[in-house]
C-alpha positions in Angstrom: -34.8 14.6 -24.5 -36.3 12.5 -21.4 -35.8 9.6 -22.9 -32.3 10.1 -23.9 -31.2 11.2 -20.5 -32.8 7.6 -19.2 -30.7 5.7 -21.8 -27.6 7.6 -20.6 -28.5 6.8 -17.6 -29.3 3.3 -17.7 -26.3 2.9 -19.6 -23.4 4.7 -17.3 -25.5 1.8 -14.4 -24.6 -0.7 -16.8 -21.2 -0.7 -17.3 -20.7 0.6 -13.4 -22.1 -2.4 -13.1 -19.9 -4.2 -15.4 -17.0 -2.5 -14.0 -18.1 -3.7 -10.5 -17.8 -7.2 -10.9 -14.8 -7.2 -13.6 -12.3 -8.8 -10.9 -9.1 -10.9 -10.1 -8.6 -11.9 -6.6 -5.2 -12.8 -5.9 -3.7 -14.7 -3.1 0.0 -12.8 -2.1 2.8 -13.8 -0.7 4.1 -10.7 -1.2 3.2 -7.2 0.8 0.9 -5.1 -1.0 3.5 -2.1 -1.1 5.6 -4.0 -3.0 3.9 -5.3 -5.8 1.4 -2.2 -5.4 3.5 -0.3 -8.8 1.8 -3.6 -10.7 -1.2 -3.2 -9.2 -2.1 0.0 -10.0 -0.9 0.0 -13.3 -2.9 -3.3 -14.2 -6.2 -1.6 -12.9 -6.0 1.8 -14.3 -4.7 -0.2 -18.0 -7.5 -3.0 -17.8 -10.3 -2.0 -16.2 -10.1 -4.6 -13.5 -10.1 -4.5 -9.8 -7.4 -6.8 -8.1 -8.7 -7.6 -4.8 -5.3 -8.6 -3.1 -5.1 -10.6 0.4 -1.6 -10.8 1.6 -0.4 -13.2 4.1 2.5 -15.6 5.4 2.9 -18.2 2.6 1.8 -21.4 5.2 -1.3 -19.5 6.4 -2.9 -18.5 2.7 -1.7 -22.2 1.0 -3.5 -23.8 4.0 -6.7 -21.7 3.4 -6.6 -22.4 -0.1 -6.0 -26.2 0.2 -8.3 -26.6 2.7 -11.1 -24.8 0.6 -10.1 -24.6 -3.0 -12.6 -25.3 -5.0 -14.6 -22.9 -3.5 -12.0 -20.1 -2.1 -12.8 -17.4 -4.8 -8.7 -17.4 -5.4 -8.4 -16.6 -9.0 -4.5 -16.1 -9.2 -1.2 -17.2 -6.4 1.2 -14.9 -5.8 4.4 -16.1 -4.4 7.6 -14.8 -2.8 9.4 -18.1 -3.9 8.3 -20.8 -6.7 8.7 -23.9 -4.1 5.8 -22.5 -2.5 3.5 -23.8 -5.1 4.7 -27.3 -5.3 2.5 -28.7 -2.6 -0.7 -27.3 -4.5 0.1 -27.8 -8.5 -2.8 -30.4 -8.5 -5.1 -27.7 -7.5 -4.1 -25.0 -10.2 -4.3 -24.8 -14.2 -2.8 -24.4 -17.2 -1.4 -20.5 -18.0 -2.1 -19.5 -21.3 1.2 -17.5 -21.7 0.5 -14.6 -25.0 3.6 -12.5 -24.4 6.7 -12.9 -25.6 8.4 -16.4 -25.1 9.8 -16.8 -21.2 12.7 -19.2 -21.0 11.7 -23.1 -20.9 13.4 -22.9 -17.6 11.4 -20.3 -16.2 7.9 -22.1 -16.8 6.2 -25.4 -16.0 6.3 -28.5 -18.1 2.4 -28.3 -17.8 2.3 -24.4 -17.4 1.0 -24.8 -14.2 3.1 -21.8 -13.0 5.4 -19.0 -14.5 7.8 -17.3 -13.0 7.6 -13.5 -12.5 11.4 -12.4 -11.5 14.2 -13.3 -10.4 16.4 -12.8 -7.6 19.9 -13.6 -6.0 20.8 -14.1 -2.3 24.0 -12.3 -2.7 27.0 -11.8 0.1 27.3 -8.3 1.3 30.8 -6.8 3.2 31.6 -3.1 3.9 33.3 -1.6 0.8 37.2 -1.5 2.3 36.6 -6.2 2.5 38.6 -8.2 0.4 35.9 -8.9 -2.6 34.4 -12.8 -2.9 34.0 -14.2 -5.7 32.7 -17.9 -5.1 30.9 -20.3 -2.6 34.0 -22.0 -2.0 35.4 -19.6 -0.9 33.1 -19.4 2.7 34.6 -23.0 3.3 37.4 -21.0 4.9 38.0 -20.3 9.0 38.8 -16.7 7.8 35.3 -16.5 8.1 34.2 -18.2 11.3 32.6 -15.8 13.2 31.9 -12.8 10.8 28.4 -13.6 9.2 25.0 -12.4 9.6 22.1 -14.1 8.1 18.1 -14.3 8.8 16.7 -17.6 10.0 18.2 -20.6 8.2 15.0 -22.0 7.7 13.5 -19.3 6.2 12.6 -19.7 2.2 15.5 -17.8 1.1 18.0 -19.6 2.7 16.4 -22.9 1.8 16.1 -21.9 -1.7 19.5 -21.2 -2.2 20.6 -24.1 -0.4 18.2 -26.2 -2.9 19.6 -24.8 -5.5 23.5 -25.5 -4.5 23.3 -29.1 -4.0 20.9 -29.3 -7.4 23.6 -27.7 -9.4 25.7 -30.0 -7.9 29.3 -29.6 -6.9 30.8 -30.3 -3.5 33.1 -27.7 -3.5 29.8 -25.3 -3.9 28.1 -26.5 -1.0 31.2 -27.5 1.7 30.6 -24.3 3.9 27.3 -25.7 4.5 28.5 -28.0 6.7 30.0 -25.3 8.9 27.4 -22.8 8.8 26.6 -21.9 12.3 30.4 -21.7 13.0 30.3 -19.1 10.0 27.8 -17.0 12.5 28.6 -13.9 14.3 25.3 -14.1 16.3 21.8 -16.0 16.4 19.8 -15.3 13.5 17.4 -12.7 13.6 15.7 -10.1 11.7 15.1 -9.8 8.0 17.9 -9.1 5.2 17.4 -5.4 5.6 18.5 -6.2 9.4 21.9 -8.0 8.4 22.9 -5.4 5.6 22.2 -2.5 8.8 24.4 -4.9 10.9 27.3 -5.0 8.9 26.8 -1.3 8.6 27.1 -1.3 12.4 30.2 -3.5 11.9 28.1 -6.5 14.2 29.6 -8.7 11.9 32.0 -8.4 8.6 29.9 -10.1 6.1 25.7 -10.7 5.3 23.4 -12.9 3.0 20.5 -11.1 2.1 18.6 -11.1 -1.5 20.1 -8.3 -3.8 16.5 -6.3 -4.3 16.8 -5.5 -0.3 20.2 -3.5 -1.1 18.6 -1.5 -4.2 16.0 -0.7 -1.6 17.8 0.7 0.7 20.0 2.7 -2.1 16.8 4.3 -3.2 14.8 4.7 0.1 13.6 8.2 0.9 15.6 7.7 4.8 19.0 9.6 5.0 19.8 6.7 7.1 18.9 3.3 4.5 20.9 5.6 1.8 23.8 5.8 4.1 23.9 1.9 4.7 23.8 1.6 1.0 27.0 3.5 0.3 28.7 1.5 2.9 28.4 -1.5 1.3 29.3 -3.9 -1.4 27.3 -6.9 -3.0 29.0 -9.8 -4.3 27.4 -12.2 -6.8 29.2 -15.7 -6.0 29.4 -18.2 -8.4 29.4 -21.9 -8.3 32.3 -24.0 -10.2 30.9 -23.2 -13.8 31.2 -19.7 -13.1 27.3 -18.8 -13.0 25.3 -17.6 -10.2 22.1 -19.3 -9.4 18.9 -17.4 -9.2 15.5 -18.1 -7.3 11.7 -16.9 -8.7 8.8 -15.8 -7.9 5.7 -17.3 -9.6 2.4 -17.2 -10.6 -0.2 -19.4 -10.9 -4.1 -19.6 -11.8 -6.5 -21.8 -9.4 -7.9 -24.6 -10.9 -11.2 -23.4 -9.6 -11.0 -19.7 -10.5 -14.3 -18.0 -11.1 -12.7 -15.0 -12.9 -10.4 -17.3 -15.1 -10.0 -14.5 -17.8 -9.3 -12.0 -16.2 -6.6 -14.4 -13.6 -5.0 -14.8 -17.8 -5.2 -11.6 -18.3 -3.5 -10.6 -14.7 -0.7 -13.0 -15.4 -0.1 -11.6 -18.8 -0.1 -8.4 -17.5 3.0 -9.4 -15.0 4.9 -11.0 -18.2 4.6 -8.1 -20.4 7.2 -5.2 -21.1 6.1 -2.8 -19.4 5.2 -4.7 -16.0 8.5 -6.5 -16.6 10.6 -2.8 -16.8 8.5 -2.4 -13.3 9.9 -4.9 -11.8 13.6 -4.4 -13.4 13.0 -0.5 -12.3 11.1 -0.7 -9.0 10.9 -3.8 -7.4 15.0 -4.0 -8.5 14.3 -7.5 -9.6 15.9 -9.0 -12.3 13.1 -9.9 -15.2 12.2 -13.2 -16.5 11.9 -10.8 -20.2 14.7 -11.6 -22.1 14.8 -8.5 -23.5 14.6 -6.3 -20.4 16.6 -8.8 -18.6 19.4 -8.4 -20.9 19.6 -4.0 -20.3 19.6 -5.3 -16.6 22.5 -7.0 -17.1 24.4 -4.6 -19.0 25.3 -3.2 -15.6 26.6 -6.4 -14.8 28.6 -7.0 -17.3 30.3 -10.8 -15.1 27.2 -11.7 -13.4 26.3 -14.6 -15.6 22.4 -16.1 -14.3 22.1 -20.0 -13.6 18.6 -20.0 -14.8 18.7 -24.0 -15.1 18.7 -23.7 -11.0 15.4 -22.4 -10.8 13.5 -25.7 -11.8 16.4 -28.2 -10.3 15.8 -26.6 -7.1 12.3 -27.5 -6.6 
């Protein structure tokens, strides 16, 4: 009986043990409370402990570049895909096992995937005129009336990118303009400029769509009560189609826990992390198939998914 107690024993150590060092550590561009729905889920379904360190995209890139091949960074994490084009010689092929993602959505050399995708939509209060288009903004019935975060920020750039790589002038005009389109200095995130057109500051706001389902399903009286003030507009370039940005991931070249950093990523592409993200995060997928009962609610939102890749 002794004996069989000890092999119990020694055997719960063992896979404690096991358990113990089955890891991924992931770089994130991305706040933990975010992504933590993915987290949690890929932990509790694997058996694997994510060891997540979140941080401003410059600061984390710069640790891992200047220290890669011995960072202990299994798997990036980031809030757009242009973040990862200074470090692709530093990261590996992704074995991608789940169902096919668009060619569009993933590397020529499967150095990165992308996750979801979002839109940096125009917001107004729900009694504005509705806007269809960019062209549109090239207009002096504008001047004056819009809120938007720091130009220079990712999101901004990234839809910026992505305009001038689909291509048209007529698409990208207002650019020139911009700060005359500006109620006030830039400040703030794209919460902040959906609250200010709330507070009538300014008549119209850029901010990416997900921020908007965020605030229609916070647990505040007051985010809810923005929410319902407002209306989103999807603009479209001259084909008709709206561009989209991503988020990515990628493995480290030098990842010491490279099956598990495949397994992690897989994890992100599958159904059910994919319905997360749909559900949740209010992302649109990069899965086809759960993409496609997103966009039943949508039924004239038509995705540029070729911008995604021309933009970087």
């Amino acid at each position: 009986m002794k004996s069989v107690i000890f092999l119990f024993i020694s055997y719960f150590a063992l896979t404690a043990q096991v358990l113990a060092n089955s890891v991924v550590n992931v770089y994130s561009f991305r706040k933990a409370e975010i992504i933590s729905p993915l987290i949690t889920a890929f932990e509790q379904e694997h058996n694997v402990r994510v060891n997540l360190v979140y941080g401003k995209p410059n600061a984390l890139l710069n640790k891992f570049t200047a220290n890669a091949d011995n960072s202990q960074v299994d798997v990036l994490l980031t809030s757009e895909l242009g973040q990862l084009q200074s470090v692709k010689h530093l990261l590996q092929p992704i074995n991608i096992q789940t169902p096919p993602i668009a060619p569009q959505l993933v590397d020529n050399e499967y150095k990165w995937v992308a996750l979801s995708l979002r839109i940096r939509a125009l917001f107004s209060r729900t009694n504005e005129k509705p806007i269809t288009s960019y062209r549109e903004l090239d207009s002096e019935q504008f001047y004056g009336k819009l809120c938007n975060r720091d130009f220079n920020h990712s999101y901004n750039q990234q839809m910026e990118k992505s305009l001038h790589a689909i291509g048209n002038k007529q698409d990208v005009k207002w650019l020139k303009s911009y700060v005359s389109l500006l109620n006030k200095r830039p400040s703030g995130g794209d919460r902040d400029q959906l609250r200010a057109v709330f507070k009538k500051q300014c008549d119209y706001a850029l901010a990416n769509h997900y921020y908007y389902h965020m605030l229609r399903n916070s647990k505040k009286p007051s985010d809810r009560e923005v929410a319902a003030s407002l209306s989103m507009h999807f603009l479209t370039t001259y084909n008709g189609k709206t561009p989209v940005s991503a988020t990515a991931a990628a493995i480290s070249q030098y990842a010491p826990n490279k099956e598990h950093a495949q397994r992690f990523v897989n994890y992100l592409l599958s159904s059910n992390a994919q319905a997360t993200i749909a559900n949740e995060l209010h992302e649109f997928a990069v899965n086809k198939h759960v993409r496609d009962r997103q966009l039943v609610h949508y039924p004239n939102l038509s995705l540029s998914l070729q911008s995604v890749k021309r933009a970087l």
